[in-house]
C-alpha positions in Angstrom: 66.8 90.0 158.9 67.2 85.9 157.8 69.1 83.8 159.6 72.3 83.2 158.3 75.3 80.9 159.1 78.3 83.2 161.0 81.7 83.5 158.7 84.3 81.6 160.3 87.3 83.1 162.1 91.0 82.7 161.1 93.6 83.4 163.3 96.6 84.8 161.0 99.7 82.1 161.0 102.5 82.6 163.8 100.5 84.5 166.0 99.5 84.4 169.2 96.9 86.6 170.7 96.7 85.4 174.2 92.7 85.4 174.6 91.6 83.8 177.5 88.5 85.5 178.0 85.4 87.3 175.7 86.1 90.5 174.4 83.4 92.6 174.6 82.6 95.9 172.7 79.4 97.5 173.2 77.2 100.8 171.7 74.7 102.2 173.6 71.1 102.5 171.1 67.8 104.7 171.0 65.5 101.7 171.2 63.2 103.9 168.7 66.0 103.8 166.3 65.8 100.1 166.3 62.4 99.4 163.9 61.7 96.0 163.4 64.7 94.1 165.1 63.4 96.3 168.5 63.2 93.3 171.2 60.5 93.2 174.2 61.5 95.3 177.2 60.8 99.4 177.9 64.3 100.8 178.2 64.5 103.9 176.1 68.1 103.0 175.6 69.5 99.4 175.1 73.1 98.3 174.3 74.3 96.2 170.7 77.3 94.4 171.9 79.6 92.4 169.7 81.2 89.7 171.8 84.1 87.4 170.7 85.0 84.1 172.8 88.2 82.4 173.7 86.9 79.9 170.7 87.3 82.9 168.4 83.3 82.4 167.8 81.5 85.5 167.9 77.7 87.3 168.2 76.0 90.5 167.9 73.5 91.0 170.5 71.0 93.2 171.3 70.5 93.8 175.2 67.8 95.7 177.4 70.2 96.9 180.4 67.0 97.5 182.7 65.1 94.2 182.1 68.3 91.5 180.8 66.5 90.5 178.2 68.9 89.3 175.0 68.4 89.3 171.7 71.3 87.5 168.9 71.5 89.4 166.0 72.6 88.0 162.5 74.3 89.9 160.2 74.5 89.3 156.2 76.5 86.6 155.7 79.1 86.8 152.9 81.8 83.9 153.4 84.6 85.9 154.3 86.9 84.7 156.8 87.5 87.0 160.4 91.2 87.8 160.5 92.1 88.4 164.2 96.3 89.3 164.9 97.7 90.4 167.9 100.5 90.5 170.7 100.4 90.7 174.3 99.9 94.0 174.3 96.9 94.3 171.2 94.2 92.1 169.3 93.6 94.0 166.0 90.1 91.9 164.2 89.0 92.7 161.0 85.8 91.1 159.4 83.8 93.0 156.6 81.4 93.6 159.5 83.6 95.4 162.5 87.4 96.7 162.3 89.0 96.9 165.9 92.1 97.9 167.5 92.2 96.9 171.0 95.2 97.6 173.8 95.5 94.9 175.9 97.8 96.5 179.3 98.9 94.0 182.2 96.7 95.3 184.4 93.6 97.3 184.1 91.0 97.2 181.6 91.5 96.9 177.7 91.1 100.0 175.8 89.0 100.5 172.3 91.7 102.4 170.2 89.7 102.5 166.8 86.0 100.3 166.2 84.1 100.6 162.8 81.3 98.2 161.9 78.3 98.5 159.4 76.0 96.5 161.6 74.1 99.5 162.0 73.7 100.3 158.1 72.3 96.4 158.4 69.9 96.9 161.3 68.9 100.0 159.0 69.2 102.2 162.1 69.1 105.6 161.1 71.9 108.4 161.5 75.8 108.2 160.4 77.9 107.9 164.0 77.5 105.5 167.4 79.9 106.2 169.7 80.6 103.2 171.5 80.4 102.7 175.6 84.0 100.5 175.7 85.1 97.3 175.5 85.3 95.0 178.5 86.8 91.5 179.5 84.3 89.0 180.4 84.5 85.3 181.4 
């Protein structure tokens, strides 16, 4: 895949989504299903994450779990705008790359409500469905 510049994000007017931290939401990958954009390493499994800072600046990145070696993947570029809304309680982003609903409780760990991304049409990795592993809170 080219190198492309990231669309920027755009937080919708009036709101305030509280994000303090990087939101995390990973998949867990057959490394043979990756082709090409395969990195180095010998896990038979590695993770895709998509990670979104308190800048509202985000990445896609490949990870071998066994070995931490990263990888930043760039998707197609298309100058739309990321639309992230939320409350306390939920961050909702939509991008033309990855819809998400997230629950965001007082205590305990956010919870991946809904997730849908074509990064994996992109990547041309085969098959219709990745479950993902969760999403996280990282600092």
């Amino acid at each position: 895949m080219s190198v492309q510049p990231l669309p920027k994000t755009a937080i919708e007017p009036g709101t305030s989504i509280g994000l303090d931290q990087h939101i995390v939401i990973c998949w867990r990958v057959a490394r043979a299903a990756l082709g090409e954009v395969a990195l180095a390493g010998k896990s038979p499994i590695v993770h895709l994450e998509f990670a979104l800072s308190p800048s509202l600046d985000f990445a896609w990145v490949l990870i071998d779990p066994q070995h931490e070696i990263k990888h930043i993947i760039e998707p197609k570029a298309d100058g739309a705008l990321i639309r992230i809304t939320g409350s306390a309680s939920s961050i909702e982003i939509e991008s033309p790359h990855l819809s998400a609903h997230i629950l965001m409780p007082d205590q305990g760990s956010p919870q991946l409500v809904y997730v849908r991304t074509d990064i994996f049409a992109q990547l041309q990795i085969p098959g219709g469905r990745y479950e993902p592993i969760g999403c996280s809170i990282r600092l």
